[in-house]
C-alpha positions in Angstrom: -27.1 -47.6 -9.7 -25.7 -44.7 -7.4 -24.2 -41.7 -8.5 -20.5 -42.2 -6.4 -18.7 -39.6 -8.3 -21.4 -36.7 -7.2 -20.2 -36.1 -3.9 -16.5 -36.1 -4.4 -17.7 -33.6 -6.9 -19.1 -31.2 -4.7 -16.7 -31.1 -2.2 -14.1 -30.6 -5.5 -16.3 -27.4 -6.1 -16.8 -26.2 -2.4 -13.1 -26.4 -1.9 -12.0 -25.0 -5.3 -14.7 -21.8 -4.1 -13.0 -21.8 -0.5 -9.8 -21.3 -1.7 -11.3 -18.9 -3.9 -12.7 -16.9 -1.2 -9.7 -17.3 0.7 -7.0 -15.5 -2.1 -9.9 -12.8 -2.6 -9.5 -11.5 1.1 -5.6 -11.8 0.6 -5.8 -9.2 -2.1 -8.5 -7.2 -1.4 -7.0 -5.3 0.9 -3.6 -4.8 -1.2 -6.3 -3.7 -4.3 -8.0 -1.0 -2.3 -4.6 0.6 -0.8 -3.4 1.2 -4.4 -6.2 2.5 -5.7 -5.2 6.4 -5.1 -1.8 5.5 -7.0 -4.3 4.6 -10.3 -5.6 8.0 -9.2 -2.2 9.8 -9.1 -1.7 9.8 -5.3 0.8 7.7 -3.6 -0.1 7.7 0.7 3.2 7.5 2.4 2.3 6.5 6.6 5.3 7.8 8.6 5.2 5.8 11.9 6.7 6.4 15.7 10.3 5.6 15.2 10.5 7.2 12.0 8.9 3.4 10.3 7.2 3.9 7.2 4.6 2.2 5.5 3.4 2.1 1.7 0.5 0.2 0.7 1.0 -1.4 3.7 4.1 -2.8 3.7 7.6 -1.6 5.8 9.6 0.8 3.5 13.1 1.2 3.8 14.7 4.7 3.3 16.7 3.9 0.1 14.1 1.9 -1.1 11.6 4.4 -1.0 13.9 7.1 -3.1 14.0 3.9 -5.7 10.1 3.2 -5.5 9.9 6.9 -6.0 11.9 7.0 -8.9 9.7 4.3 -10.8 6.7 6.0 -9.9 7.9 9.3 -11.6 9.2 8.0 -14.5 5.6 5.9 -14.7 3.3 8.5 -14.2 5.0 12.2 -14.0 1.6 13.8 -12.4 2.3 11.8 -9.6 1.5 13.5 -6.2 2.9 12.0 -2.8 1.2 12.6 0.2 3.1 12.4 3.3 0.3 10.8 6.5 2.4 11.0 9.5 1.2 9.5 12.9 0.0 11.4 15.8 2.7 10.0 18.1 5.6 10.8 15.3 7.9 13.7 16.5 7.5 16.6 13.8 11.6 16.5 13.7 11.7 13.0 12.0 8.4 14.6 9.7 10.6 17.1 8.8 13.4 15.2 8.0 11.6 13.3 5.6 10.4 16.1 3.8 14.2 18.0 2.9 14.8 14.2 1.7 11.7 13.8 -0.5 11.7 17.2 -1.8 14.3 17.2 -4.4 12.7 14.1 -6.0 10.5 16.0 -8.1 7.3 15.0 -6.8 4.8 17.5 -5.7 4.5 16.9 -2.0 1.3 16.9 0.1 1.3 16.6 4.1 -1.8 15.6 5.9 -2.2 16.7 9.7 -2.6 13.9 12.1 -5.9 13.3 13.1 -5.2 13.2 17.1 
């Protein structure tokens, strides 16, 4: 007598460890950008244009201030650190800084790279 039911079996397994595999590099990525908030420090990407970027996702303005807000209330230690892009005109850099500094977070800014 054959064993029908082993195969279907197997490929239950291989697809259940696919998909698997699959929502593991979905997250992955989203893990390892909020690792430094775990750590106290929250990366803010300021982008050409004046876009930014948190854990890589688009931010809006006014939902940034609320984000912010959270944060603080979460963890008071927090530190934000401002990373703008090379091709980002230092006026818009600026401008984000008089905005974010009366939020009460201690604020960091790292030098482009380029």
């Amino acid at each position: 007598m054959r064993s029908w039911w082993l195969p279907s079996l197997g490929y239950g397994l291989l697809g259940t460890a696919l998909a698997g595999f699959g929502l593991a590099l979905l997250l992955l990525p989203q893990r390892l950008a909020q690792r430094p908030m775990a750590q106290g420090l929250l990366t803010l990407h300021v982008g050409p244009g004046g876009v930014l970027r948190m854990w890589n996702q688009p931010v809006s303005r006014p939902e940034l201030v609320a984000m912010l807000r959270q944060a603080r209330q979460r963890r008071p230690d927090l530190h934000l650190r401002l990373l703008p892009d090379p091709a980002t005109p230092w006026g818009e850099v600026l401008g984000l800084l008089h905005q974010l500094d009366d939020g009460g977070l201690s604020l960091e800014l790292q030098l482009p790279q380029g």
